[in-house]
C-alpha positions as CSV (number, residue, x, y, z in Angstrom):
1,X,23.8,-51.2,17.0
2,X,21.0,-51.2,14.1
3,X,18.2,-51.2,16.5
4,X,20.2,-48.3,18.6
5,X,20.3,-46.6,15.2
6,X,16.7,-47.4,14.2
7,X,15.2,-45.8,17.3
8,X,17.4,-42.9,17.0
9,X,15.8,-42.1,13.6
10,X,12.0,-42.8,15.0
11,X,13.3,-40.6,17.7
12,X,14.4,-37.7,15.4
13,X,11.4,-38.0,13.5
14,X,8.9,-37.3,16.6
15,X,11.2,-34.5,17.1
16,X,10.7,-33.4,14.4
17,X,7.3,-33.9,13.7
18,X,6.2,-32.2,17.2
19,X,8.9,-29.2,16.4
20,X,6.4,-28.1,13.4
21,X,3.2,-28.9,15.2
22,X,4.4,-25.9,17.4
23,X,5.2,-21.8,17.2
24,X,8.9,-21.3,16.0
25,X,11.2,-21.2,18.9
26,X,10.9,-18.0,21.1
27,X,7.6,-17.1,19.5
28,X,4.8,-16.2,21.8
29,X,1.7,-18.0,22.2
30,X,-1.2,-16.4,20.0
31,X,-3.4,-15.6,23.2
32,X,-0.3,-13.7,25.0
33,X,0.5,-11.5,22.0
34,X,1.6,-8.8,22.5
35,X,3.8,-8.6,25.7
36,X,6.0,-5.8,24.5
37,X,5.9,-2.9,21.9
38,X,4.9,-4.0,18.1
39,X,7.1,-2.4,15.5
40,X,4.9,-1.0,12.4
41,X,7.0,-0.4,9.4
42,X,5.8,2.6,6.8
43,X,7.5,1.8,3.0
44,X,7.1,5.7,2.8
45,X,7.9,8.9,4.1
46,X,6.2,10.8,7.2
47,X,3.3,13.2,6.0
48,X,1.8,10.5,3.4
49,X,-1.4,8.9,3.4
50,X,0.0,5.2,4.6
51,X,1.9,7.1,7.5
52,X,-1.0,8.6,8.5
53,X,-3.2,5.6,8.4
54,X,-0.1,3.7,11.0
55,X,-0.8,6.8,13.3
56,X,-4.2,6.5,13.4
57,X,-4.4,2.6,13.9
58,X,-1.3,3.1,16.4
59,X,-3.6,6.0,18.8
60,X,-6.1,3.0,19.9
61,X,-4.1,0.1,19.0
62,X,-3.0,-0.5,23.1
63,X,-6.6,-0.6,24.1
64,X,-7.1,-3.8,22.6
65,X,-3.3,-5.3,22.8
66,X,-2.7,-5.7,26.3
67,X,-1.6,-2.4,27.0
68,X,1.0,-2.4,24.3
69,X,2.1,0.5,22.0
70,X,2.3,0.6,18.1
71,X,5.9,2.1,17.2
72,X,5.9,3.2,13.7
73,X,8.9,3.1,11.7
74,X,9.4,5.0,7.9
75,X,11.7,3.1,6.2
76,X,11.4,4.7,2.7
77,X,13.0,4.3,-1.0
78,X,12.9,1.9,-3.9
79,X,8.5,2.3,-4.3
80,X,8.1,0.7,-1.0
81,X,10.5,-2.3,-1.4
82,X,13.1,-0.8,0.7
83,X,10.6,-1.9,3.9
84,X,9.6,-4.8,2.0
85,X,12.8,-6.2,1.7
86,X,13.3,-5.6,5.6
87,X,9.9,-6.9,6.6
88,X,10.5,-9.9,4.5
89,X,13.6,-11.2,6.6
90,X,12.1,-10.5,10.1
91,X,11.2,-12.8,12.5
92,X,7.3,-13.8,12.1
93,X,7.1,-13.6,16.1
94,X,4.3,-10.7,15.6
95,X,6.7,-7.8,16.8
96,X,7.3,-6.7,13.2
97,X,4.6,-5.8,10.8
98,X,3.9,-3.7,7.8
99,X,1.8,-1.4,6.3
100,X,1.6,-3.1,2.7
101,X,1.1,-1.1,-0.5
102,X,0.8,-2.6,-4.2
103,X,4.6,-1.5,-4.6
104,X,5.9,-3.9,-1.9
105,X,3.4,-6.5,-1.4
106,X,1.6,-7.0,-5.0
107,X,3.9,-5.9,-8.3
108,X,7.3,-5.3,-7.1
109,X,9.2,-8.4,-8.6
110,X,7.5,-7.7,-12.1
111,X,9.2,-3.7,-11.6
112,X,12.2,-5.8,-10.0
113,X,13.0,-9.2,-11.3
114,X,16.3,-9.3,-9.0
115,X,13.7,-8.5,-5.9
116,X,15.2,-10.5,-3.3
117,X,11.8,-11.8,-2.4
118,X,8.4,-12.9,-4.1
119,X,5.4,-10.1,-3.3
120,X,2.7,-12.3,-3.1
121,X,4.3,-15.2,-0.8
122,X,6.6,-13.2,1.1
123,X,4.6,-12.0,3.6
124,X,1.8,-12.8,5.7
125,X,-1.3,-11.2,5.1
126,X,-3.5,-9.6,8.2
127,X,-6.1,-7.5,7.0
128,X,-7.2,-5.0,4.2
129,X,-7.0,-1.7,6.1
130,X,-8.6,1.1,3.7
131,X,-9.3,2.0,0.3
132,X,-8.7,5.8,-0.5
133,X,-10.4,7.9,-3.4
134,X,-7.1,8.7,-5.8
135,X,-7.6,11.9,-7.7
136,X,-5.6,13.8,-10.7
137,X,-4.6,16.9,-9.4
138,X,-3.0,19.8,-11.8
139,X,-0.8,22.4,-11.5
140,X,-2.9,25.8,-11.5
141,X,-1.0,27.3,-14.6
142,X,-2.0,24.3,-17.0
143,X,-4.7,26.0,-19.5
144,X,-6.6,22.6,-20.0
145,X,-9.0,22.5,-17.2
146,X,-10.8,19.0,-18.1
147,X,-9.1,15.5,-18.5
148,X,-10.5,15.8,-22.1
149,X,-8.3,18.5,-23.0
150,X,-5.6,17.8,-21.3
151,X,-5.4,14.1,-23.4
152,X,-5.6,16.1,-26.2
153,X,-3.0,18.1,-26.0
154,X,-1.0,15.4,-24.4
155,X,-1.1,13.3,-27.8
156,X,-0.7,16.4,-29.8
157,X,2.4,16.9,-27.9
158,X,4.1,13.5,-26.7
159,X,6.4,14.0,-23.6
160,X,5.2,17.6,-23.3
161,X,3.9,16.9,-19.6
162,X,5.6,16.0,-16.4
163,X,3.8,13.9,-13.5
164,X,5.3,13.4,-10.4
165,X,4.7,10.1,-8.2
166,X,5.0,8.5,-4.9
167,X,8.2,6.0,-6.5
168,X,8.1,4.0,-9.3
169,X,5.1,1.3,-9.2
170,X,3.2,2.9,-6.4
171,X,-0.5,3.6,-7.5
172,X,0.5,6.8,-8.3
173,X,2.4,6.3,-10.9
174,X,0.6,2.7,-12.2
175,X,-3.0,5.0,-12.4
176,X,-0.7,7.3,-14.6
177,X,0.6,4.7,-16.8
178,X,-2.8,3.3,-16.9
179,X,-4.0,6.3,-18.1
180,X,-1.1,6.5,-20.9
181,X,-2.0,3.4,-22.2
182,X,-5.6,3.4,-22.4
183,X,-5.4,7.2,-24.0
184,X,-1.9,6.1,-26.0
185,X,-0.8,9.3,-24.8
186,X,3.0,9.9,-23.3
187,X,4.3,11.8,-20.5
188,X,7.4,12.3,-18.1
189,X,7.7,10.4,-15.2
190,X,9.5,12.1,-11.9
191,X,9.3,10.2,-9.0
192,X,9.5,10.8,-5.2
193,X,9.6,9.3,-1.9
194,X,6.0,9.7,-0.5
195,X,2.7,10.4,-1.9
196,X,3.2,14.7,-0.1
197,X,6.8,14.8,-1.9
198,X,4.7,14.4,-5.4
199,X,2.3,17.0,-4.4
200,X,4.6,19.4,-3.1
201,X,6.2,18.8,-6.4
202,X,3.1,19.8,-8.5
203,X,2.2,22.7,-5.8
204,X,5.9,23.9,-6.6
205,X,5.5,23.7,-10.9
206,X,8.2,21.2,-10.8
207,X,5.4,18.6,-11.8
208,X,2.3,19.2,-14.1
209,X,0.4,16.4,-12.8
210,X,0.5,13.7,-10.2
211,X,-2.4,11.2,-9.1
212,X,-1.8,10.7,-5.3
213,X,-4.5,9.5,-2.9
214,X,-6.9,12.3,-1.9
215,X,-5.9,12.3,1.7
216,X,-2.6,13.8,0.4
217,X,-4.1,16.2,-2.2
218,X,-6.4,17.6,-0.6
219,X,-5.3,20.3,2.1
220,X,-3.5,22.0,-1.3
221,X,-6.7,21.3,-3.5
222,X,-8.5,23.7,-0.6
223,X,-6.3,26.0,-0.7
224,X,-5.8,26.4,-4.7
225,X,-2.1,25.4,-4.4
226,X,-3.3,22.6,-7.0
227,X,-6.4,21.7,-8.6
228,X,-8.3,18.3,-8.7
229,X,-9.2,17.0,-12.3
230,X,-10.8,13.7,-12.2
231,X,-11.4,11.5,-9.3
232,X,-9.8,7.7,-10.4
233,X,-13.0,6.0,-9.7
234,X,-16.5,7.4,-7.9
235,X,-17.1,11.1,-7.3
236,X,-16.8,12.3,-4.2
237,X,-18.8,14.8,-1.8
238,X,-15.6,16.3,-0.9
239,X,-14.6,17.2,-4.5
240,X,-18.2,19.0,-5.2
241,X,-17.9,19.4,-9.0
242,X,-14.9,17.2,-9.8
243,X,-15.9,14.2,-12.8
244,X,-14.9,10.6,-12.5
245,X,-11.9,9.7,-14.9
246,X,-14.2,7.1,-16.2
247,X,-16.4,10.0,-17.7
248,X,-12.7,10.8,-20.3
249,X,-11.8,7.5,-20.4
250,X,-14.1,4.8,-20.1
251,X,-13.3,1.4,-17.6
252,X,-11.1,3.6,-16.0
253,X,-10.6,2.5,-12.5
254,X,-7.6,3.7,-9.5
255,X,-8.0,3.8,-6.1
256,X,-5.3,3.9,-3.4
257,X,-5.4,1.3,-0.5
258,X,-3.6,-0.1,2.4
259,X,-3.4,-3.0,4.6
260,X,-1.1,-4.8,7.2
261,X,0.9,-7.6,6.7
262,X,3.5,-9.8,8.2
263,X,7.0,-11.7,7.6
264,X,6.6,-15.1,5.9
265,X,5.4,-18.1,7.4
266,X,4.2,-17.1,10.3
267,X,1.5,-19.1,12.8
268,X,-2.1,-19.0,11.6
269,X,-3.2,-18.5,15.2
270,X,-1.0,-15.7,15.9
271,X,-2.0,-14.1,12.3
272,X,-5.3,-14.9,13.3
273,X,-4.7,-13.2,16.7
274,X,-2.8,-10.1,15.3
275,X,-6.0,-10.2,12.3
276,X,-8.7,-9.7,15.5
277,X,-6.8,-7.0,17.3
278,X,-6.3,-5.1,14.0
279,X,-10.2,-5.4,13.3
280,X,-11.4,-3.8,16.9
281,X,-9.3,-0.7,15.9
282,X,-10.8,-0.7,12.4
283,X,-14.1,-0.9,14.4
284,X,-13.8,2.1,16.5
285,X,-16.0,5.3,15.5
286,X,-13.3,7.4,15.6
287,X,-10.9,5.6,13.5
288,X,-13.7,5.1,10.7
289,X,-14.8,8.3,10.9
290,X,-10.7,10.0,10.5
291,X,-10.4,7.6,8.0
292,X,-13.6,8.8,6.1
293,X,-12.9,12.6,6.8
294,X,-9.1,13.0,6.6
295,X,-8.3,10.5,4.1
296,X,-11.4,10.6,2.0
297,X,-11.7,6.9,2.2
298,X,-13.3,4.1,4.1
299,X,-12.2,1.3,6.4
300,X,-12.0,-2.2,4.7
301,X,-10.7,-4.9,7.5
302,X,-12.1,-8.4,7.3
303,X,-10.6,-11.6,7.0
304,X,-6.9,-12.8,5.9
305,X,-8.4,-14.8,3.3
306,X,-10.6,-11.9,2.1
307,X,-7.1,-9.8,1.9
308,X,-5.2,-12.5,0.4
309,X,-7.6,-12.2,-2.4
310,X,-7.5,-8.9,-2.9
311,X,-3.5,-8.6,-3.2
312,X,-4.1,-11.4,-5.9
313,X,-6.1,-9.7,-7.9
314,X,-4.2,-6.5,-7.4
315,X,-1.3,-8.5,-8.9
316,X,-3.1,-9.9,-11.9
317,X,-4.6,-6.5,-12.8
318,X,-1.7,-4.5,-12.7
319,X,1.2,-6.6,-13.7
320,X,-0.5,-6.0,-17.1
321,X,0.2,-2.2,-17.0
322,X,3.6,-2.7,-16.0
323,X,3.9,-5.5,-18.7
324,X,2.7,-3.4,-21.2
325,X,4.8,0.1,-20.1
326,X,8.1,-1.4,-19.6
327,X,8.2,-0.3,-16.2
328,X,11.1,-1.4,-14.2
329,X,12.6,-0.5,-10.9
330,X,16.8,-0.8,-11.0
């Protein structure tokens, strides 16, 4: 009976042993990925800058994945933790991936300490996609035209301002509340569902301000529906004219930027695999060159561990500004 027993156990242990060696159960080998349609999952709504960067990645995204499409799905609310939260809890089989923002994927358990997961470790990281120019824009009836002035009268007047943003710790609202605290100025926060809600909002007068990515902004900014300010990092050729926020406030520094990640734990060679696909769209001419003209920004791609990076240093930057505002998602 004990050596019965005793083999039993060396037995479970093989088992074991050879059980995580290999992909989870029903998981596809890397190399055969995909063999049916890949999910995409947008923490915003339809219209915004991260919805249009799915699209674009999903119109060549076949050509290299054996003839499979890229479904995008918007599942908005809560800054981006509404898809985060569902992402988090899929299977890490490669059919389900996200479109990661610094919301979901890099601050949201210091704006929601009851998060149901941890930002940082919750997903698996794929690649960096793009980095967008983020830009101040105005409503046309405010009288200060230069970020100067409009500091000024924004300490002379505390909470006499509204902004509007893209939900509560999207980049948004954290290049606002960066801006508060380095100027120790004080405005009113409204926030919205998707970067084009919060301009539509300023456009309307319901908002004073907003700091979306520039791919949002910037059919309105054409069109005088709203006008740009200060650009939150390097000027622009687009924006002929419009200063660097870095010029009024000095270290200044916001930029908007997406990537792709995955649920927890998932295969390294199947990230690995799902990383190399995502790279040959990021490659082609015309993705780079949409991304460069529409969205005023530039392809990023690279490796996981270059990404991983990244979102930690994200996390250690901003954290602070949330730290130091108070901000909380409920």
């Amino acid at each position: 009976m004990t050596k019965t027993m005793k083999f039993t156990r060396r037995g479970l242990g093989g088992l074991a042993a050879g059980l995580l060696a290999t992909p989870a159960l029903g998981q596809a080998p890397a190399a055969s990925w995909p063999d049916r349609p890949v999910k995409m999952v947008v923490p915003f709504g339809a219209g915004g800058a991260v919805d249009t960067l799915a699209r674009l990645f999903a119109q060549r995204f076949s050509e290299f994945a054996n003839g499979q499409t890229l479904v995008v799905e918007n599942r908005s609310g809560a800054g981006g933790m509404v898809a985060g939260s569902y992402t988090n809890t899929q299977p890490a089989d490669g059919y389900t991936l996200m479109m990661a923002d610094i919301g979901a994927n890099v601050v949201g358990k210091e704006l929601n300490p009851k998060l149901s997961y941890e930002p940082l470790t919750g997903f698996t990281p794929i690649m960096q996609g793009a980095i967008l120019h983020a830009v101040m824009i105005a409503h046309p009836s405010v009288k200060e035209k230069t970020l100067a002035e409009i500091i000024a009268a924004a300490r002379a007047k505390p909470d006499g301002f509204v902004y509007s943003s893209a939900g509560v710790g999207n980049i948004s609202h954290l290049a606002m509340a960066l801006m508060e605290q380095q100027t120790k100025t004080s405005m009113v926060h409204v926030p919205y569902r998707s970067g084009s809600e919060a301009v539509t909002a300023v456009m309307r007068g319901d908002a004073q301000f907003s700091f979306p990515s520039l791919a949002s902004a910037f059919p309105m900014i054409k069109g005088g529906q709203v006008r740009a300010v200060a650009l939150g990092g390097d000027t622009t050729d687009q924006l002929p004219g419009v200063p660097s926020a870095r010029d009024a406030i000095p270290g200044f520094e916001a930029a908007v930027w997406y990537g792709v990640v995955a649920p927890p734990n998932m295969d390294p060679a199947l990230a690995d695999r799902i990383n190399e696909v995502f790279n040959k769209v990021a490659a082609v001419p015309e993705v780079r060159k949409a991304v460069e003209e529409v969205q005023a920004g530039r392809i990023v791609a690279g490796t996981r561990a270059e990404f991983t990076s990244f979102l930690k240093s994200e996390h250690d930057r901003w954290s602070k500004v949330i730290r130091a505002g108070g901000i909380r998602v409920e």
